[in-house]
C-alpha positions in Angstrom: -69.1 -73.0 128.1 -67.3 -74.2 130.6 -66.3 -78.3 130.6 -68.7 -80.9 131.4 -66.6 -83.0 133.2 -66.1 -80.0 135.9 -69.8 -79.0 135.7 -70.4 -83.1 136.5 -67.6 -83.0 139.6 -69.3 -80.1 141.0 -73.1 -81.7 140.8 -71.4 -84.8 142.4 -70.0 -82.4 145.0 -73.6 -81.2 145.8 -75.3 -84.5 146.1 -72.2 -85.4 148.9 -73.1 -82.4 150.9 -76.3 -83.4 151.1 -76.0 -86.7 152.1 -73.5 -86.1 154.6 -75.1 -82.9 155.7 -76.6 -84.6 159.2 -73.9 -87.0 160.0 -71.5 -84.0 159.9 -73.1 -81.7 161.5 -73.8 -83.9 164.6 -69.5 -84.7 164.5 -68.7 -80.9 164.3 -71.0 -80.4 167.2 -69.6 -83.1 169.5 -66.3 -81.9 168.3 -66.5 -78.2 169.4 -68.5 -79.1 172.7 -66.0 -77.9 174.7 -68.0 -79.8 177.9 -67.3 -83.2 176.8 -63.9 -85.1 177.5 -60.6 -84.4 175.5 -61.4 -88.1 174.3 -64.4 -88.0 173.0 -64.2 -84.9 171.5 -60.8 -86.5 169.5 -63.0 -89.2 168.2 -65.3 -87.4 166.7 -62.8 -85.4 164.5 -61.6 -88.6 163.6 -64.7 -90.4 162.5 -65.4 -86.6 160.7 -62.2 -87.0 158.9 -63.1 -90.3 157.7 -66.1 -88.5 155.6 -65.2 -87.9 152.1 -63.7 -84.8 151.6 -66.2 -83.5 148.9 -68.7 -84.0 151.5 -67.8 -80.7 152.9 -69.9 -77.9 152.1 -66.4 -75.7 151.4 -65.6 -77.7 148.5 -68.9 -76.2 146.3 -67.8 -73.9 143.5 -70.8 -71.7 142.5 -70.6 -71.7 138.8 -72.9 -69.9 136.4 -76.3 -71.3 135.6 -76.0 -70.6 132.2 -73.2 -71.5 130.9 -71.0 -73.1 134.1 -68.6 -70.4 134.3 -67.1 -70.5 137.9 -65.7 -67.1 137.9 -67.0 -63.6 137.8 -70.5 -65.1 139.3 -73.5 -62.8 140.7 -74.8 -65.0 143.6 -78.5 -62.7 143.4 -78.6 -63.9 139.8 -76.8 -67.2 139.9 -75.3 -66.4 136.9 -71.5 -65.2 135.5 -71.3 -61.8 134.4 -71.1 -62.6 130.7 -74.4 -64.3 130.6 -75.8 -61.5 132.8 -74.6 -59.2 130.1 -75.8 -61.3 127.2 -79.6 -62.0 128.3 -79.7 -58.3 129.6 -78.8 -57.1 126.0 -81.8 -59.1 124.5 -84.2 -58.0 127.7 -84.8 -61.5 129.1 -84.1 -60.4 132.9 -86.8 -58.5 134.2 -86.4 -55.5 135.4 -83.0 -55.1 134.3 -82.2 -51.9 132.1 -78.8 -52.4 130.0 -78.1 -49.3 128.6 -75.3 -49.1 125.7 -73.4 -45.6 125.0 
């Protein structure tokens, strides 16, 4: 299991992204429109750099479902290898043989 307190950070990090979600995407857009001024495009990436930084979508770690894990993680699953292995041994996934040799 991995600590709370990172599972917690992460969560935080989620509810950030989606608050910001609109107001960045509108600053990256004026940002990389190539037709606008030199100006206005530099004042856009400075209001964008005044976001908080865990507003960005980059600083999400996918961690397991199951037990928080944030390595060795199946995105199709949304869960870490070990827990894969786990409930697969005791035939909770469907459709999921585990086979043991």
């Amino acid at each position: 299991m991995a600590k709370k307190s990172s599972i917690e950070k992460n969560k935080r990090r989620i509810k950030l992204v989606k608050q910001y979600a609109g107001r960045r995407s509108r600053l990256k857009a004026i940002a990389n429109n190539e037709s606008l001024n030199v100006e206005e495009r530099f004042a856009a990436r400075l209001k964008l750099s005044e976001l908080p930084r865990n507003s960005a979508a980059v600083r999400i770690r996918n961690r397991c479902e199951v037990s928080g894990r944030p390595r060795a993680f199946t995105r199709k699953m949304k869960m870490s290898r070990i827990a894969l292995r786990e409930l697969g041994s005791r035939g909770l996934i469907p459709g999921l043989v585990k086979s043991s040799w």
